[in-house]
C-alpha positions in Angstrom: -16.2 -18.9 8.3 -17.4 -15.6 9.8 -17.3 -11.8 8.8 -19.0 -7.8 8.6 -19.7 -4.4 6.8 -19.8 -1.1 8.7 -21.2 -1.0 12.3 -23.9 0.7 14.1 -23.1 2.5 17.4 -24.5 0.9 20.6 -26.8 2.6 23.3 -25.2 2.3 26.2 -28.5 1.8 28.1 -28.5 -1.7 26.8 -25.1 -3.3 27.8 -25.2 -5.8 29.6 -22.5 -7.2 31.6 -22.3 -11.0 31.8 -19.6 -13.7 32.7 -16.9 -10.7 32.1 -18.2 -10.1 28.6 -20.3 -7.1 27.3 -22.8 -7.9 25.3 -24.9 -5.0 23.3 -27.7 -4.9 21.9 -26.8 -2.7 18.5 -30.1 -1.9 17.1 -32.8 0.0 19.0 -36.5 -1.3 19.3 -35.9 -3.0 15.6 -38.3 -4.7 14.2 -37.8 -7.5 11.9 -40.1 -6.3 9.5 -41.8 -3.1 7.7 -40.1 0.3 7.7 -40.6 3.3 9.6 -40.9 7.0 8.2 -40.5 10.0 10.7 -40.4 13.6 9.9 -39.4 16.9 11.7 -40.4 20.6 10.8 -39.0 23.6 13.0 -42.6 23.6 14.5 -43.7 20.0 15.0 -41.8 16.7 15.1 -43.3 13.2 16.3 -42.9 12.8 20.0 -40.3 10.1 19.8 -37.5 12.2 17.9 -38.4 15.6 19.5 -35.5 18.1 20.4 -34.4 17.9 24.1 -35.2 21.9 24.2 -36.0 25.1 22.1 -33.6 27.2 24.7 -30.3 27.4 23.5 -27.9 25.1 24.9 -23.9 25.6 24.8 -20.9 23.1 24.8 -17.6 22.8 25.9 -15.1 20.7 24.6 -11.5 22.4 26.1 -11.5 26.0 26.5 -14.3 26.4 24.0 -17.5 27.0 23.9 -20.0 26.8 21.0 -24.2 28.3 21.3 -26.6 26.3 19.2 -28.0 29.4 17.8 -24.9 29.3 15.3 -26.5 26.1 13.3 -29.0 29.1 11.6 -28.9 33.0 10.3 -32.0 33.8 12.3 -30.9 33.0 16.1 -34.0 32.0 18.1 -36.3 32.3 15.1 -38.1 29.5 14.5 -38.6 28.8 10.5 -42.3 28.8 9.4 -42.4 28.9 6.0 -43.0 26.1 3.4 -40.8 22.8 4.6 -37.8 21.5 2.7 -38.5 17.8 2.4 -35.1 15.6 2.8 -35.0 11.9 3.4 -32.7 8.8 4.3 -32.9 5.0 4.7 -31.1 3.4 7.5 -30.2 0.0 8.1 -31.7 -1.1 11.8 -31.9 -5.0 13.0 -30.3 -7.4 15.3 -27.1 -6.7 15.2 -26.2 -3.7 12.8 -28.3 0.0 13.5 -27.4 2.6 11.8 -29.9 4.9 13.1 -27.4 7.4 14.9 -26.4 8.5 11.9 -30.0 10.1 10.3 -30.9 11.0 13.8 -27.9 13.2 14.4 -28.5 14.7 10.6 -32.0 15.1 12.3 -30.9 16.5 15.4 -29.0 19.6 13.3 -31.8 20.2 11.0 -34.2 20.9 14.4 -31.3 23.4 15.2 -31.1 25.0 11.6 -35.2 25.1 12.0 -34.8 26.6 15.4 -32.5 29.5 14.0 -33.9 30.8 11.0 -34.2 27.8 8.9 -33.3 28.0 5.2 -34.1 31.5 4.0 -37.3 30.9 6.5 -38.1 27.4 5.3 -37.8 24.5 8.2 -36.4 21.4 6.6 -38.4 18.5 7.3 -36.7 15.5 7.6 -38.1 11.7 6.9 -36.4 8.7 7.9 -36.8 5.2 6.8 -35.5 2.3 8.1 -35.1 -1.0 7.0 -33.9 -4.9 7.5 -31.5 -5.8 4.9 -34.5 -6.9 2.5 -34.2 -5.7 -1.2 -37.9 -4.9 -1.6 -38.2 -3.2 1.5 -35.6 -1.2 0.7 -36.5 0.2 -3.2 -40.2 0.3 -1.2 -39.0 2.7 1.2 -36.8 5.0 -1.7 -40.4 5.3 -3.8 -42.0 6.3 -0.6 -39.4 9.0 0.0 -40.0 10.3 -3.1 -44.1 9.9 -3.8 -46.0 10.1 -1.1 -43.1 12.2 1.3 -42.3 13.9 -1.6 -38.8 14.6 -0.7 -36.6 16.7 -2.8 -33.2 15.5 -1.5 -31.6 12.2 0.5 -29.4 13.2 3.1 -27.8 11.0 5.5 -28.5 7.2 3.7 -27.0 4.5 5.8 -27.6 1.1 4.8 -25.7 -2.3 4.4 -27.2 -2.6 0.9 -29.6 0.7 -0.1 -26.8 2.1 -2.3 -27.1 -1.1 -4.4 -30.6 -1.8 -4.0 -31.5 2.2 -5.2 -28.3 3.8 -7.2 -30.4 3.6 -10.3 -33.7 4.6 -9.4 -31.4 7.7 -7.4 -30.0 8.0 -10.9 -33.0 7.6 -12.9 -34.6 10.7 -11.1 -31.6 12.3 -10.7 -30.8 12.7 -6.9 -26.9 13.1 -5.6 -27.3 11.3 -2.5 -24.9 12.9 0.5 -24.3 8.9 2.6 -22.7 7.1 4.8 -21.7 5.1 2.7 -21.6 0.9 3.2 -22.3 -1.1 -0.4 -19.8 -0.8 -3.7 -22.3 1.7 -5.5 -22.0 3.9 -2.2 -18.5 5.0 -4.2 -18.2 3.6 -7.4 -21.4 5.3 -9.1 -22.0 8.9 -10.4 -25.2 9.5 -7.6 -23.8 9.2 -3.7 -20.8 11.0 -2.3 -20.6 9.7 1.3 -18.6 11.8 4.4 -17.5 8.5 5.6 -14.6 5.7 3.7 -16.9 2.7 4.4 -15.7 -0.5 6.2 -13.4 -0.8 2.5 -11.3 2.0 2.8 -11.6 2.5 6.9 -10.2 -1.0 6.9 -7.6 -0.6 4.8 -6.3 2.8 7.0 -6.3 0.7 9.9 -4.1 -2.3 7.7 -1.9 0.6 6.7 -1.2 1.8 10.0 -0.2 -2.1 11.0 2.0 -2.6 8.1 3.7 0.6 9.1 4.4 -0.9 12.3 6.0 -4.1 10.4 3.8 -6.7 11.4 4.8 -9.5 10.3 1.1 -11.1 9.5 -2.3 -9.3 9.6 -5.3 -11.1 10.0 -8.2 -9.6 9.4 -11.8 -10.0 10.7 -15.0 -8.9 9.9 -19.0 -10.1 10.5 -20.6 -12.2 7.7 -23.2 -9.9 5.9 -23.4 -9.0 2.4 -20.0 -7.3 0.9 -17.4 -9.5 2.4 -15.9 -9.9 -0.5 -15.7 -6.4 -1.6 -14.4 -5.1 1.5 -11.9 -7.3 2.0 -10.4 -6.9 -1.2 -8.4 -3.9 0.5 -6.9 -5.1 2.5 -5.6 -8.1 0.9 -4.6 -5.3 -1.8 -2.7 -3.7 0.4 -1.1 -7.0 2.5 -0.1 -8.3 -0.8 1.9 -5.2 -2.2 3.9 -5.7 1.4 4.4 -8.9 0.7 2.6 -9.7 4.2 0.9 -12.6 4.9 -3.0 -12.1 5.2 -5.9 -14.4 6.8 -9.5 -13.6 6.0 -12.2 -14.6 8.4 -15.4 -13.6 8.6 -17.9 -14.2 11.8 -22.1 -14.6 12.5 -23.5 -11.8 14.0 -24.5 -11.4 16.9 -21.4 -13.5 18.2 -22.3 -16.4 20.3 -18.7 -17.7 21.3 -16.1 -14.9 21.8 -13.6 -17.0 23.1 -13.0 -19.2 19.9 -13.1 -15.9 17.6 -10.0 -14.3 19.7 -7.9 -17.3 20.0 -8.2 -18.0 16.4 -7.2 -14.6 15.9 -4.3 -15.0 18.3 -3.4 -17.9 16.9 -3.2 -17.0 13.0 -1.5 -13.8 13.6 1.4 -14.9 15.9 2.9 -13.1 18.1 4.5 -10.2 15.6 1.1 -10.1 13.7 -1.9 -7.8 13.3 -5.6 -8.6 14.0 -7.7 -6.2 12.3 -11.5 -6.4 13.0 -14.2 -4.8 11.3 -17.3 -4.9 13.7 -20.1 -2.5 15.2 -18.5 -1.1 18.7 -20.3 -4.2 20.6 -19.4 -6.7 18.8 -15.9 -5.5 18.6 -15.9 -5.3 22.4 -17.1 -8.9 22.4 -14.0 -10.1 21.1 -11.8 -7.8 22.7 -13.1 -8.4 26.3 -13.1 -12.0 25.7 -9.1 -11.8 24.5 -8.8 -9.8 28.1 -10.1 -12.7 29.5 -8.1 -15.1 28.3 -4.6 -13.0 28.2 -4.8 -12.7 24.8 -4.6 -8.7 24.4 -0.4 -9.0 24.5 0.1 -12.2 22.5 0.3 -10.3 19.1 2.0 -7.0 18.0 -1.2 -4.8 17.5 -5.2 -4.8 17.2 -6.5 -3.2 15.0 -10.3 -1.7 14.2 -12.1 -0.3 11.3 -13.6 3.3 12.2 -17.3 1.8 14.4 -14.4 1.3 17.1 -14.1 5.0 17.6 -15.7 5.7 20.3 -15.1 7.1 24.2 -17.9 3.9 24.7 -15.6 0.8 23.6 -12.4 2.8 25.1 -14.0 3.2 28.6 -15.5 -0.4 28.3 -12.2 -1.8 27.4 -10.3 0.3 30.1 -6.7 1.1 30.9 -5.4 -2.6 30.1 -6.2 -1.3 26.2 -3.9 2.1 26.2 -1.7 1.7 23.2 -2.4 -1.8 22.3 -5.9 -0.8 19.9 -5.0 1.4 16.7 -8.5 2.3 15.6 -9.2 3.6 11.7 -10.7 7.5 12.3 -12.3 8.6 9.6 -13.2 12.3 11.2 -11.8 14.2 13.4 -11.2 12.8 16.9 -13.6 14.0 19.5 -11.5 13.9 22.6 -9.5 16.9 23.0 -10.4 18.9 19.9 -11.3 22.5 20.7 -12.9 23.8 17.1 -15.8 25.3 16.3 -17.5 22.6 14.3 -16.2 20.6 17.1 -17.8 22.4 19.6 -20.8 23.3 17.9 -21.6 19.3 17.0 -21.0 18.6 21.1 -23.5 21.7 21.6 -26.4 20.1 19.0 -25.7 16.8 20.0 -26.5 18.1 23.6 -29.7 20.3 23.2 -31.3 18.4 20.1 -29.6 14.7 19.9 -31.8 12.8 22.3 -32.4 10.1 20.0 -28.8 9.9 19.2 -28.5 6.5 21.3 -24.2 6.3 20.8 -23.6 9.6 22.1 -20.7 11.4 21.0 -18.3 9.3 18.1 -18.0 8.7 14.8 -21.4 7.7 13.8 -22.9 11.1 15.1 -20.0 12.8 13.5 -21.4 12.0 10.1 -24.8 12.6 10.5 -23.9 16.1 11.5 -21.3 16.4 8.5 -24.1 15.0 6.3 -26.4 17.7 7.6 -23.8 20.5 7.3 -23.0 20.1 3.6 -27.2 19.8 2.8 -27.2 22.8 4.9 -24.7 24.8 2.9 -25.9 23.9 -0.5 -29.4 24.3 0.3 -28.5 28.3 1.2 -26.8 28.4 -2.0 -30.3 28.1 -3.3 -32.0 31.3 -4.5 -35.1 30.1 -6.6 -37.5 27.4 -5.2 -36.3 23.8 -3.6 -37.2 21.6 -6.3 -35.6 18.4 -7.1 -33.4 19.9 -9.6 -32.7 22.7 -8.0 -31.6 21.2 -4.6 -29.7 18.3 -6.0 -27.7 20.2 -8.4 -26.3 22.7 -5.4 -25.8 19.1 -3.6 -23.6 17.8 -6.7 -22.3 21.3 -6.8 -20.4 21.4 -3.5 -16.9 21.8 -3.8 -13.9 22.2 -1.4 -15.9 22.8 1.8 -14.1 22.6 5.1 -16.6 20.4 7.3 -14.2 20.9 10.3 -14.7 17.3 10.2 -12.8 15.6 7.8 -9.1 15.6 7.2 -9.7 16.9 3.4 -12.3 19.8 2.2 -15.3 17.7 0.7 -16.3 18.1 -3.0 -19.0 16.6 -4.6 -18.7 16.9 -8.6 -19.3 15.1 -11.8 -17.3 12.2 -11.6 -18.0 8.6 -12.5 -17.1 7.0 -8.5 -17.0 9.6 -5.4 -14.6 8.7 -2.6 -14.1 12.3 -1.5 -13.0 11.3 1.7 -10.2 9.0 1.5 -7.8 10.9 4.2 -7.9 9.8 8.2 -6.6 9.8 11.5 -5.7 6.9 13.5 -6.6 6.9 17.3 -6.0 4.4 20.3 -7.5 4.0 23.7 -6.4 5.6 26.6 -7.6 5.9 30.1 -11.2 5.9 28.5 -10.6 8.4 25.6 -9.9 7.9 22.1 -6.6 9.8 21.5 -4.4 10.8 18.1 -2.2 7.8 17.2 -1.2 9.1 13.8 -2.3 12.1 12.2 -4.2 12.8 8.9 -2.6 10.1 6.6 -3.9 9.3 2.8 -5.7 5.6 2.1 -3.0 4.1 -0.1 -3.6 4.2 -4.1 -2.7 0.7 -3.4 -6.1 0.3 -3.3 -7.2 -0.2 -6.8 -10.6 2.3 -6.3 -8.7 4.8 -4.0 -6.2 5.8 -7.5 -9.1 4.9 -9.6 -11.0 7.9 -7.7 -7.6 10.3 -7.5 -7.2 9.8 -10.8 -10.7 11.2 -12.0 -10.9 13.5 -8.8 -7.8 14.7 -8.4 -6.8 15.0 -4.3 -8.8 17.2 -2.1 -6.9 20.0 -0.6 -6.5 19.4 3.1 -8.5 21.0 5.7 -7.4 24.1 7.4 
């Protein structure tokens, strides 16, 4: 047996190329024990997650261009009044690092501080991370919140925090903004996360393969807690299409990538699906080694959950891949979008995101919607930043355009939050991620998905 849960983006510093395979490292420097906590203030931050630059840096993605002076209200002046303290845990071992994620949220809070701040306040900005141990984990939320005293969590990313903490969150009444991983990331009154999860990612890329007619899908995913859950979608979905469906799961990091594609191959046939759910390195394991072997035409599609969207795995894979890889997208594709927001992430991402290992992708994408939506609410703000005060304009965020996200992202009182349950589908080509499919809903199919629409209603879309 063999499986996973949402992935970590890999530095690309630490591919190495061996026997025609790629094997990454996923996490960075991670320790197998203890937990880190970092902070950053618009006038100090520790040396290892400091801003590339305090001059202002542009970006250009197209025709347009976007000044990092726009993150704040106060261009070029730097907040110095009392800090704003925010935290998150991430999730960062062997294998899985979710780390791009805070440090990107980080990485547009340094802007904000840079340009004015919040009313004058620099936000300062902790992050904890952790190895996939339970007591670590509730250890590093009560840190957080007594000795960092922070009065928010913005930008959580762990394989198991949301079910480790979603009652201490509720319990002291934070509205976590996540990434969201675990069951209680979406099914629980206190986190709203700007991602689907590997759940409801994997079920938009099973959608997009039964939509093709496929007459098998197999799906695999790495073998750490959640298997279960998340791959309760997709049979959901398989089954109401009356498609066949194998479940496999694989150890992580993969030792033998040759046996994991030809079983794939071999279960799906050659007018099946196989759907992984895998970081980008792990992924491209598999992939490369089906390259290897032939493999990468013996079945109608492949398939990916959202980790796989990035210009990284496309330019690794390379021109053998165009149109054969339908990757899940659960923001807006990168490559070839000339927005603001768009523009305006590249430009941050730039100047501020040095610690930002993945470079430009999905993983970065959230930590900068994460940090835009904290950043909105918190100017909503008019008294002092307490936790009540801060977490109730959190919970209070409704239809706001991220220019990220197919749908405008609301918060609100509901029992479960899957406010983002609308996506793109991309595919490789020439060493770009490019549109496959448009803005397309995750199917009520899924049990949770009309469990949410029914409390939440459906978000209007994104202008």
């Amino acid at each position: 047996m063999r499986r996973h849960i949402r992935a970590a983006r890999v530095p690309r510093r630490l591919i190495v190329l061996a026997a025609g395979l790629a094997l990454a490292a996923a996490g960075a420097g991670c320790s197998s024990s203890g937990s880190s906590s970092t902070a950053s203030t618009g006038t100090s931050s520790t040396p290892a997650s400091a801003p590339a630059s305090t001059s202002t840096a542009t970006s250009t993605a197209g025709t347009g261009t976007a000044d990092t002076s726009q993150c704040g209200t106060k261009p070029g002046q730097a907040a110095t009044g009392t800090p704003i303290a925010l935290g998150a845990i991430a999730t960062n071992q062997p294998g899985t690092s979710f780390t791009d994620i805070p440090n990107m949220a980080k990485a547009y809070f340094d802007c904000v501080n840079a340009n004015g701040g919040i009313n004058g306040h620099p936000i300062k900005y902790y992050i904890a991370t952790e190895q996939t141990q339970p007591a670590q984990i509730a250890a590093d939320a009560k840190q957080l919140v007594q000795t960092d005293h922070v009065v928010g969590i913005i930008g959580n990313t762990s394989i198991i925090e949301c079910s480790v903490n979603s009652s201490y969150w509720q319990k002291l009444g934070f509205f976590v903004i996540d990434s969201g991983i675990a069951p209680e990331c979406y099914s629980t009154p206190n986190s709203a996360a700007v991602n689907m999860g590997p759940r409801y990612s994997s079920d938009g890329a099973v959608q997009y393969a039964l939509a093709q007619h496929v007459s098998k899908i197999v799906f695999d995913q790495s073998n750490v807690p959640g298997t279960g859950y998340i791959a309760a979608g997709p049979a959901a979905l398989a089954g109401a299409a009356h498609t066949p469906i194998v479940q496999l799961t694989e150890n992580v990091p993969i030792s033998d990538a040759n046996s994991v594609a030809i079983k794939e191959v071999d279960d799906a046939g050659p007018n099946g699906a196989v759907i992984l759910n895998f970081t980008p390195p792990e992924a491209l394991i598999i992939l490369q080694a089906a390259q290897k072997l032939g493999l990468e035409n013996k079945v109608k599609l492949w398939g990916c959950s959202t980790p796989c969207n990035t210009d990284f795995l496309a330019q690794s894979l390379g021109a053998k891949w165009n149109n054969k890889l339908f990757v899940n997208a659960e923001l807006t594709p990168p490559d070839g979008t000339d927005t603001s927001a768009m523009n305006l992430y590249k430009a941050i991402l730039s100047q501020y995101g040095k610690s930002v290992q993945g470079g430009i992708g999905s993983f970065s994408q959230m930590g900068f919607t994460e940090a835009e939506i904290a950043v909105h609410a918190l100017e909503s703000i008019t008294g002092p930043y307490t936790v009540a005060s801060v977490n109730a304009a959190f919970k209070a965020t409704k239809d706001f355009n991220t220019g990220m996200l197919c749908q405008q992202w609301t918060y609100g009182s509901y029992p479960l939050h899957i406010p983002n349950n609308s996506d793109y589908t991309v595919t490789p080509d020439n060493g770009k991620m490019t549109t496959a499919q448009g803005c397309t809903q995750i199917s009520g199919i899924d049990p949770q998905i009309a469990q949410y629409r029914s409390a939440a209603g459906t978000a209007p879309n994104a202008s």
